[in-house]
C-alpha positions as CSV (number, residue, x, y, z in Angstrom):
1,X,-11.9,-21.4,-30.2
2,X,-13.0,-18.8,-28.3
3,X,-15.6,-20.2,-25.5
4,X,-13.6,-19.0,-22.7
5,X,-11.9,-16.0,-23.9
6,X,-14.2,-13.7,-21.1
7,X,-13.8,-16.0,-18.2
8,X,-9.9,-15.9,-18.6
9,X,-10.2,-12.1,-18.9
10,X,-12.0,-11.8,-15.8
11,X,-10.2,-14.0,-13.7
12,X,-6.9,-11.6,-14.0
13,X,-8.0,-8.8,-11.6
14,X,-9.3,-11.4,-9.3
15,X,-5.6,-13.0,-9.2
16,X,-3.9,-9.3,-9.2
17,X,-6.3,-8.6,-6.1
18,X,-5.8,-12.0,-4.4
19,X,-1.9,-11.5,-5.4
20,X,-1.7,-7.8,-3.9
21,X,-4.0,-8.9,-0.3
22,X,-1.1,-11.7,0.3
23,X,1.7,-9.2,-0.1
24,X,0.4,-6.6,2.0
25,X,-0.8,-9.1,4.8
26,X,2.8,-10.7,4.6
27,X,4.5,-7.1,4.9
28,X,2.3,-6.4,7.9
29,X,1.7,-9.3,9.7
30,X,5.4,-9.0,11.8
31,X,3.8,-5.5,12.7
32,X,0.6,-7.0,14.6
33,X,2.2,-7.2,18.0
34,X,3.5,-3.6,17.8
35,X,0.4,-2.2,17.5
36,X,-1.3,-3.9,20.8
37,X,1.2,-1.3,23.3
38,X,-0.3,2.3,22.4
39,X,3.3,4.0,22.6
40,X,4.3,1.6,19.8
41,X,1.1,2.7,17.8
42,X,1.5,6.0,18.0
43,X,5.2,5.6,16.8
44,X,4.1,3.7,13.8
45,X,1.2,6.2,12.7
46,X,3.8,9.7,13.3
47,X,6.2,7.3,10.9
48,X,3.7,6.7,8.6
49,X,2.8,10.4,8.5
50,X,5.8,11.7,8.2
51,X,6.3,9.3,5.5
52,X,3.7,10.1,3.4
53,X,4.3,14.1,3.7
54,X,8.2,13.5,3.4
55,X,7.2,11.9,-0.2
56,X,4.4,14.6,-1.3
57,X,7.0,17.2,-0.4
58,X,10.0,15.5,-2.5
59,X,7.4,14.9,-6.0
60,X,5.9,18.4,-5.4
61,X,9.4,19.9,-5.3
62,X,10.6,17.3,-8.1
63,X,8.1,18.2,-10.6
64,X,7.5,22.0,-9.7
65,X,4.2,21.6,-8.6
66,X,3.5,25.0,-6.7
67,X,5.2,26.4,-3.5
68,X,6.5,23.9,-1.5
């Protein structure tokens, strides 16, 4: 009843990885050509930045988790 109980266990996180790979190649593939002109670059990696310290800065003040 139970012969392949494990294999079927194990082959969920290989389908979430193979699941969550496609996404994120989908989401960035339309930005490949923006990153060949270095302005363009740049632009995305201050926006990317910025995002990432914009959201810190909202859950640290959100949930009171020191000075902000």
């Amino acid at each position: 009843m139970f012969d392949g109980f494990w294999e079927n266990v194990f082959r969920y996180p290989r389908y979430l990885v193979t699941t969550a790979l496609g996404v994120l190649l989908s989401l960035f593939a339309p930005l490949a050509p923006l990153v060949k002109r270095p302005i363009t670059l740049v632009a995305l990696i201050g926006l990317l930045i910025s995002s990432l310290v914009f959201v810190s800065l909202t859950l640290r003040a959100m949930l009171g988790l020191g000075t902000v």
